[in-house]
N, C-alpha and C positions, 0 to 999 in steps of 0.2 A: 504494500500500500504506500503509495507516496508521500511525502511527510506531509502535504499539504490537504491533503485527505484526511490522513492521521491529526491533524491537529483540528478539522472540521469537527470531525467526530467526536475527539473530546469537549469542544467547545459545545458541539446539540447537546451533550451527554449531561455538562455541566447547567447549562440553560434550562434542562428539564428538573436540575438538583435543585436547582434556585427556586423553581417553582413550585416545585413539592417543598420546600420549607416549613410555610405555614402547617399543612394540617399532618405534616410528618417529622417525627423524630430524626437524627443522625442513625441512631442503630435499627430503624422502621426502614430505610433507604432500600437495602438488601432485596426486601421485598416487595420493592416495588420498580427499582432501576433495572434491576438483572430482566422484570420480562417486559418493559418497556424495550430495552436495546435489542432483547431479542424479536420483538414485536418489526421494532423501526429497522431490524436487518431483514427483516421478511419482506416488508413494503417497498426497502431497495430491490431485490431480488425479484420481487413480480412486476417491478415497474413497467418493465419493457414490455409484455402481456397482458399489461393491465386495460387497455383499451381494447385489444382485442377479446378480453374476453368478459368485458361488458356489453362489448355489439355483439357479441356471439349470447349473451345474457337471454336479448331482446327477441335473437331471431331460435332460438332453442326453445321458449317458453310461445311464441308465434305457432311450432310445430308441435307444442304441446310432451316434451318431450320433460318423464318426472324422473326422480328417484337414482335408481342405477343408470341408464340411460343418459338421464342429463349429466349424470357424473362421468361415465365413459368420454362425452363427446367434449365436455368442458377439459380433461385430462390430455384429450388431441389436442385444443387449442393453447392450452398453458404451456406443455414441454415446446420448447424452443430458445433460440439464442443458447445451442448447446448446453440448457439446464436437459436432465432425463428426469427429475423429479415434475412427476403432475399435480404438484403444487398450485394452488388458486386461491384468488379470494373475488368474489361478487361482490363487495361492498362497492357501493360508489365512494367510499373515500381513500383516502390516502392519509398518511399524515400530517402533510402541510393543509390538505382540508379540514381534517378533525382539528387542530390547529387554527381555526380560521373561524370557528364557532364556538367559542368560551365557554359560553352560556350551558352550554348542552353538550360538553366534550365527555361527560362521563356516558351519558346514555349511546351516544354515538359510539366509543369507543367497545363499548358492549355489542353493538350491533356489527363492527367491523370483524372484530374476532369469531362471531357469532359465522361470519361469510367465508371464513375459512374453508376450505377442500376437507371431506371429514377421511378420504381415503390419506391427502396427503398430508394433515396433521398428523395422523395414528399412526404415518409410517415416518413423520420425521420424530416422531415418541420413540420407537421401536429402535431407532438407526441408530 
């Protein structure tokens, strides 16, 4: 990673510690940073797919396509950009958008995680 990469990232990392101050302790951090970063490494990683397979969202629910199915066809549009993991998430947001509504960032941020791939959580659990 670049150093200038490197020092972004502590810099988000740091900006989210500042933020969690108020209703969080120093030794409360733990458990809340560690799945945060892991959260915001996920949202880099699907970035590239991310639009793809929001329009694939629209036209898969069009063809009426549920359950295993929609998760098959969504697992074709995610793998790419040399990822082999069918990792996805349907949420409309990202983080700089959940970011972008204050107000409502915990309800949202339940709903993002919520849009997670439930094959390719369980298999990033497993791995």
């Amino acid at each position: 990673m670049p150093h200038n990469e490197h020092q972004n990232l502590i810099g988000l990392i740091w900006a989210i510690a500042n933020k969690l101050r108020g209703p969080y302790r120093p030794p409360q951090y733990r458990k809340v940073m560690l799945p945060l970063i892991v959260l915001r490494r996920l949202d880099l990683v699907l970035a590239p797919t991310k639009d793809k397979v929001l329009e694939s969202l629209k036209a898969f629910k069009a063809k009426g396509l549920k359950d295993n199915a929609l998760e098959k066809a969504f697992s074709r549009v995610a793998v790419g950009a040399g990822r082999t993991q069918p990792l996805y998430n349907t949420s409309k947001f990202t983080f700089e958008k959940l970011l972008g509504d204050p107000a409502n960032i915990a309800s949202n941020l339940v709903a993002y995680i919520h849009a997670f791939s439930p094959q390719g959580i369980s298999n990033l659990q497993m791995g």
